[in-house]
N, C-alpha and C positions, 0 to 999 in steps of 0.2 A: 504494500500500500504506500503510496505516496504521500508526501509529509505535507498539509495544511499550511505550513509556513517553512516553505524549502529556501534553506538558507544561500543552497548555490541560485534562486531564481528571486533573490532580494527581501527571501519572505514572503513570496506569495505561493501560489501552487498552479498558478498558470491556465488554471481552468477558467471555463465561463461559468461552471457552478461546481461546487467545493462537494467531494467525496467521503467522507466520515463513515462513522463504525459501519460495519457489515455492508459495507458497499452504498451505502442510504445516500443519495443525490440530495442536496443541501437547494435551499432557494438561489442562493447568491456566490459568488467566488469570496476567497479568503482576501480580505486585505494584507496588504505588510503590515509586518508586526514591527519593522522598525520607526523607531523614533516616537513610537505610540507613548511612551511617559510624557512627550510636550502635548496632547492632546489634551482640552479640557474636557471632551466628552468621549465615550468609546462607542464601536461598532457606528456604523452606517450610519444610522437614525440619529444618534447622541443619545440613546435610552439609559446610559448608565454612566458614572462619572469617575468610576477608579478601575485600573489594570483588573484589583482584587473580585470586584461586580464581574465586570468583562471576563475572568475564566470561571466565576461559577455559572455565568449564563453557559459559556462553550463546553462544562463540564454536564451541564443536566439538559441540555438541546438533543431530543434522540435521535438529531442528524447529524449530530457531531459527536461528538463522545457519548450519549446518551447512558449515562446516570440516573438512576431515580434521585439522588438526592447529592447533595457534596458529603453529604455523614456515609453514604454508602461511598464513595468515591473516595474517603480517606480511610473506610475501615476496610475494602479491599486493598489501599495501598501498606496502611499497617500491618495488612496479611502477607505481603510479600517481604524477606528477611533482610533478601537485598535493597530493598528501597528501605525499609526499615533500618536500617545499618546508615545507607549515605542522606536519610532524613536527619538523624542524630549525630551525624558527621557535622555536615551543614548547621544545623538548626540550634544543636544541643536540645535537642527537646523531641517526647514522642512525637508520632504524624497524630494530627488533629486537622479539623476545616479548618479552623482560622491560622494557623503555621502551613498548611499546604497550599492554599489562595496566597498565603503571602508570600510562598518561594516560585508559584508561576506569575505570579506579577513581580518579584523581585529579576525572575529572569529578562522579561518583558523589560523591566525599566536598563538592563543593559544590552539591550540592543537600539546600540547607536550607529549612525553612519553620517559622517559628515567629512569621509576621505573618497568621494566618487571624483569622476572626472569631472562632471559637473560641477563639486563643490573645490574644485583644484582651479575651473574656470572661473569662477565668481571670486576667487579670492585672489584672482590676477593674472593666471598662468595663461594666457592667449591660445593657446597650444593644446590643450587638456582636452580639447572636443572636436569634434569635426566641424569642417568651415556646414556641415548640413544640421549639424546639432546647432550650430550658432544662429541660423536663418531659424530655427524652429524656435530657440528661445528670443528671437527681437519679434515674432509675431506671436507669440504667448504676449508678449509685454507690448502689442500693438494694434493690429488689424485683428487677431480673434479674441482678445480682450479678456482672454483668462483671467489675468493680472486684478480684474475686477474683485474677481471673488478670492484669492490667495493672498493681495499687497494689502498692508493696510490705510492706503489712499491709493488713488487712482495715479499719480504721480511717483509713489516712494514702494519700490523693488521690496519685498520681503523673501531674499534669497536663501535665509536660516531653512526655515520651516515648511515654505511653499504652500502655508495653509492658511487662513487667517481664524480658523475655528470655528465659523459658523454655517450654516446651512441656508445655501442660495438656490431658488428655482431657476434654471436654467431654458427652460423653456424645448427640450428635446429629449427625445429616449422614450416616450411615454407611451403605453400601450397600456392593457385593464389591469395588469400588474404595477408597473412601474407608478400608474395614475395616482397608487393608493401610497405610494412610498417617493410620490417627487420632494417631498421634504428631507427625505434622509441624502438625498446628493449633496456632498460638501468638497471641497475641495482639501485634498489630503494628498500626503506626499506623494502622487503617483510621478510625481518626475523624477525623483530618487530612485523608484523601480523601473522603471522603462527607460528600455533598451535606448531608444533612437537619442535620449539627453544625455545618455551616461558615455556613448561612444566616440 
């Protein structure tokens, strides 16, 4: 099975919809998980506001890891001697909910990325992208106006984060699905994972 947030593909899983336990086809693709600690809100919508919320939803989702509960999800893990062992390596402490939420959001909050070639070109290196990555970042910041929903003014470049945290309608993609969920489109790092800005 393929990993939900593959580190060799930026943290995402490259799908158009995300694969979980026992083969169960998920509504939506995995975002990247990097840089998710500057988020003030998580998952899609912004329905939840810490790492810790965000993996007990991915833990009791039964398209994703499907748990009946996070107390079944730590008393299976307690049952295993090896995770039991580097819990207590880690932690100093037996596995519980609330020390297991907080070593996968602790995970979570170290995955950082701000050595792409993108962020080698923004911090000066002329050279770090392709002359076709550069035409694709002056029309991000131009004629397709991305920069509306990521900068925070329409003037002033937010090249850190590439998100400004809030959730903009955008006015496209909408079909009887997408209708009921235009509000969860936000603008989030997808140019740190994608390909065509990083090369």
């Amino acid at each position: 099975m393929r990993h939900s947030h593959d580190p060799a593909r930026a943290f995402i899983d490259g799908r158009s919809k995300s694969v979980g336990i026992y083969g169960r086809v998920g509504q939506r693709n995995a975002p990247t998980a990097l840089n998710a600690l500057y988020y003030t809100t998580q998952l899609r919508e912004g329905r939840v506001h810490t790492l810790e919320q965000q993996a007990a939803l991915s833990i009791t989702n039964p398209f994703e890891q499907g748990s009946s509960s996070v107390a079944d999800a730590a008393s299976r893990t307690a049952g295993d001697k090896d995770y039991q062992a580097q819990f207590m390596d880690g932690s100093g402490r037996e596995v519980n909910e609330k020390e297991m939420l907080r070593a996968i959001a602790s995970y979570g909050r170290a995955l950082i990325s701000f050595d792409s070639p993108f962020d080698n070109f923004v911090a000066g290196d002329a050279n770090a992208i392709s002359d076709a990555a550069e035409r694709g970042w002056d029309l991000i910041n131009t004629k397709a106006r991305c920069n509306l929903c990521y900068a925070p003014t329409e003037n002033e470049r937010d090249v850190t984060f590439l998100s400004d945290n809030k959730f903009h309608h955008i006015g496209i993609g909408f079909s009887s699905i997408t209708l009921a969920l235009w509000h969860s489109r936000r603008s989030v790092n997808w140019c740190r994972a994608s390909s065509w800005i990083s090369t």
